[in-house]
C-alpha positions as a LaTeX table, in Angstrom:
\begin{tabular}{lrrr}
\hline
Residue & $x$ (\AA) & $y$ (\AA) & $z$ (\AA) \\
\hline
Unk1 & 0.00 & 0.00 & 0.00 \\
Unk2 & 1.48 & 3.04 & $-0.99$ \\
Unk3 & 0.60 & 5.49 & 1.50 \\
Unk4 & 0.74 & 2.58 & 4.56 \\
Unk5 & 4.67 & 1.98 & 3.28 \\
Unk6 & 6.96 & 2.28 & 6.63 \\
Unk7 & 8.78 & 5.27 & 6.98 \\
Unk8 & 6.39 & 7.44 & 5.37 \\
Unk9 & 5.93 & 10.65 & 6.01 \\
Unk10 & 3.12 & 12.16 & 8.66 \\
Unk11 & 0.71 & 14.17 & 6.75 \\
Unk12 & $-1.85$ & 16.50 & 8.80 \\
Unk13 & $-4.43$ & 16.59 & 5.67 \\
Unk14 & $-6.28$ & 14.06 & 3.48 \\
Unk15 & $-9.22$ & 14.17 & 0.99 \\
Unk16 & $-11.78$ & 12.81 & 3.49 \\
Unk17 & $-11.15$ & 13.98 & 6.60 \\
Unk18 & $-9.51$ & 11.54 & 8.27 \\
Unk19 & $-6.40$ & 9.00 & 8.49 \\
Unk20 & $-5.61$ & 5.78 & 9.70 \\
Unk21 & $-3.27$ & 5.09 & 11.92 \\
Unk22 & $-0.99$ & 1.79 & 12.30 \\
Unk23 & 2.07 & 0.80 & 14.09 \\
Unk24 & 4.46 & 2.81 & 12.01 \\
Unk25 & 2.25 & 4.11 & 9.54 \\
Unk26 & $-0.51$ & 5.99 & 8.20 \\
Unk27 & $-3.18$ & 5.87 & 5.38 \\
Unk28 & $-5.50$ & 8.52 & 3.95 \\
Unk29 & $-9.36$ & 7.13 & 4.68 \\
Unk30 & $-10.39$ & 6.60 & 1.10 \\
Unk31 & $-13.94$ & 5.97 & 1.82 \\
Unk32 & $-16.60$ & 3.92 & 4.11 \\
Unk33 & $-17.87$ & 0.41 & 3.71 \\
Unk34 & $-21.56$ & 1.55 & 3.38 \\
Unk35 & $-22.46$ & $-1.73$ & 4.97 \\
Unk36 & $-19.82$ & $-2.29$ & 8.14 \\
Unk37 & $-19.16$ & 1.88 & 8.16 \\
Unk38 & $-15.82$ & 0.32 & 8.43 \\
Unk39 & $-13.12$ & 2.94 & 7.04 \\
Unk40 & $-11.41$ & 1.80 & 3.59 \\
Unk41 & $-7.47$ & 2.38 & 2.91 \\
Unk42 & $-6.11$ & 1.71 & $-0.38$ \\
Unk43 & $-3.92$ & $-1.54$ & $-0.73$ \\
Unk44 & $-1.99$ & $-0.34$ & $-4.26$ \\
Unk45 & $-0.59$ & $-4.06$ & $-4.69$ \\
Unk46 & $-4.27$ & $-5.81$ & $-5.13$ \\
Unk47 & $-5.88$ & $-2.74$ & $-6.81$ \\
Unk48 & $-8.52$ & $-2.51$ & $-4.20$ \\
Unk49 & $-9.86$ & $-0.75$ & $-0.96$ \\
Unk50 & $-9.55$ & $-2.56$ & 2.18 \\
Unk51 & $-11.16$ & $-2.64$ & 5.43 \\
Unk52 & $-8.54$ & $-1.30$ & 7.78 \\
Unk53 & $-9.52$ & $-3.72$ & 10.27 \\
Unk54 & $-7.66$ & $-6.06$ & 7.84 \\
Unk55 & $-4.77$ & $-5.04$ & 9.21 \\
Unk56 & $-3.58$ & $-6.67$ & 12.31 \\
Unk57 & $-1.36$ & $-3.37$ & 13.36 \\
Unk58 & $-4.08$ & $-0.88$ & 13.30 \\
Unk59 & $-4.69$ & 1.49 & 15.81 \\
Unk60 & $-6.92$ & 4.23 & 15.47 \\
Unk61 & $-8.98$ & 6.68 & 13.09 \\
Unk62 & $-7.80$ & 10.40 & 13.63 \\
Unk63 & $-9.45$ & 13.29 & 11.75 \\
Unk64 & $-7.23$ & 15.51 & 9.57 \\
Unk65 & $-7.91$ & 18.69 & 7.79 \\
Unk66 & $-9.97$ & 17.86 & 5.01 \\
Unk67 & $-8.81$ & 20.46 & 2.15 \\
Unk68 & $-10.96$ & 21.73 & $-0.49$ \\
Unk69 & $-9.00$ & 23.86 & $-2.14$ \\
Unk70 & $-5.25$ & 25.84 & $-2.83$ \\
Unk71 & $-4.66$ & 29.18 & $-3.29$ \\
Unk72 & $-1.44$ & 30.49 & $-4.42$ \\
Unk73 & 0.63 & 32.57 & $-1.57$ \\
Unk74 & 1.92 & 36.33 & $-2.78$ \\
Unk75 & 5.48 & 35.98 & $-2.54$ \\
Unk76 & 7.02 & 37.67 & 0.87 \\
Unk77 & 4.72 & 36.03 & 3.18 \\
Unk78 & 6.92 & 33.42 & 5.50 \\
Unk79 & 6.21 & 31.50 & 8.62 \\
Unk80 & 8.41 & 32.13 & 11.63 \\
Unk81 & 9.21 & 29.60 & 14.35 \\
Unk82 & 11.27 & 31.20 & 17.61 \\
Unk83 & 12.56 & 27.95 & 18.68 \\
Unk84 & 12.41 & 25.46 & 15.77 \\
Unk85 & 14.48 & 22.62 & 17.24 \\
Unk86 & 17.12 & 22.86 & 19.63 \\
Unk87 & 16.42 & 26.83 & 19.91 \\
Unk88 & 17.37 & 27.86 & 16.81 \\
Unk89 & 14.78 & 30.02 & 14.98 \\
Unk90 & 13.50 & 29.03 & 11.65 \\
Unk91 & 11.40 & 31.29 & 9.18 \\
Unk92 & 10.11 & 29.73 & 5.78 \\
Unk93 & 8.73 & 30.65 & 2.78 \\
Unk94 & 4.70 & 30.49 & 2.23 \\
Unk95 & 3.72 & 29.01 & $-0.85$ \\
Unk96 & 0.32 & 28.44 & $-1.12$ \\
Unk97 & $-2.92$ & 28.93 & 2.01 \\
Unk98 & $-4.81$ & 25.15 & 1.37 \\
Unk99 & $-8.44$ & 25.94 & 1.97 \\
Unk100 & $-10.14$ & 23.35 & 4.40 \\
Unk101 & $-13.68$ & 22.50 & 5.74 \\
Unk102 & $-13.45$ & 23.58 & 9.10 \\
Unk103 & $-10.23$ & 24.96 & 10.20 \\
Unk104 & $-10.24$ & 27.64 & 6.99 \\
Unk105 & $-7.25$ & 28.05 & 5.90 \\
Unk106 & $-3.48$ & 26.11 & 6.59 \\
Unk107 & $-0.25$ & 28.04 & 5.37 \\
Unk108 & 1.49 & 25.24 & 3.21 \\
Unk109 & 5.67 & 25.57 & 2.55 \\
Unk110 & 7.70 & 24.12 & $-0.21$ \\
Unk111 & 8.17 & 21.00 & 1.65 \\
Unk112 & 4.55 & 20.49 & 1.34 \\
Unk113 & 4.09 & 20.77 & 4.77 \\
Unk114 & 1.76 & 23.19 & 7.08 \\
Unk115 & 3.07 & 25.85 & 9.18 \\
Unk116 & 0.36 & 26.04 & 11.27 \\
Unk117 & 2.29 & 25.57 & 14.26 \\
Unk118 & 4.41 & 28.78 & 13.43 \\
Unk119 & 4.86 & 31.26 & 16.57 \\
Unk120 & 4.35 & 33.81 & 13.26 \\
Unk121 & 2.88 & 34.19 & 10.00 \\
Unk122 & 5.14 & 37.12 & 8.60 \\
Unk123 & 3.87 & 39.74 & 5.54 \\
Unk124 & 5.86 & 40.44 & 2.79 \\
Unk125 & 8.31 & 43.42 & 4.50 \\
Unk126 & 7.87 & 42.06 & 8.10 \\
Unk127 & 11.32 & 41.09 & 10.11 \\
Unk128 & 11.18 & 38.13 & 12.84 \\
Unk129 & 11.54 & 39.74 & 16.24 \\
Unk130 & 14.83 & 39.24 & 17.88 \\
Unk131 & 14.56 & 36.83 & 21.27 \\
\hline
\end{tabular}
């Protein structure tokens, strides 16, 4: 399964909502079994959707921002972290604002990750304070 592979990377979005989680990976929810309401994962080797209670590792269902859209960032605006990891301060560019159902809208980088998390969001012009 592609998006089950070990060592894959944590994503905080998917198309329906929500992600599975297993031992050591995760899976975007695909859909619903309409008859168990049992989420569905895609297993990309068999060319199918699969129960994820077919999986002995499983562990839980955790909702994720489902996005509905991408807009385009203006260039300048960056996302500023005071103490990034091991204090050191990190700012970033912002390259696009995904649109989601409830949360509105998630800053996205060039990694393809949210900043969300960001101590700042900063506008084209706009230094990080110094600690």
């Amino acid at each position: 399964m592609s998006e089950c592979d070990k060592g894959a990377v944590m994503t905080e979005f998917s198309s329906t909502g929500w992600i599975a989680l297993f031992s050591d990976r995760q899976a975007n929810v695909e859909g619903w079994d309409l008859v168990t309401r049992t989420a569905l994962v895609a297993d990309t080797e068999k060319g199918l959707l699969k129960p994820v209670t077919d999986y002995s590792d499983f562990q839980r269902l955790i909702y994720a921002h489902k996005v509905i859209g991408a807009i385009p960032a203006s260039p300048g605006y960056r996302a500023h972290w005071a103490d990034f990891e091991g204090g050191v301060p990190r700012t970033e560019s912002i390259v696009g604002w995904l649109v989601t159902e409830r949360a509105g809208v998630l800053p996205l980088t060039a990694d393809g990750a949210t900043a969300e998390d960001a101590d700042l969001m900063l506008e084209p012009g706009e230094e990080a304070p110094f600690a």
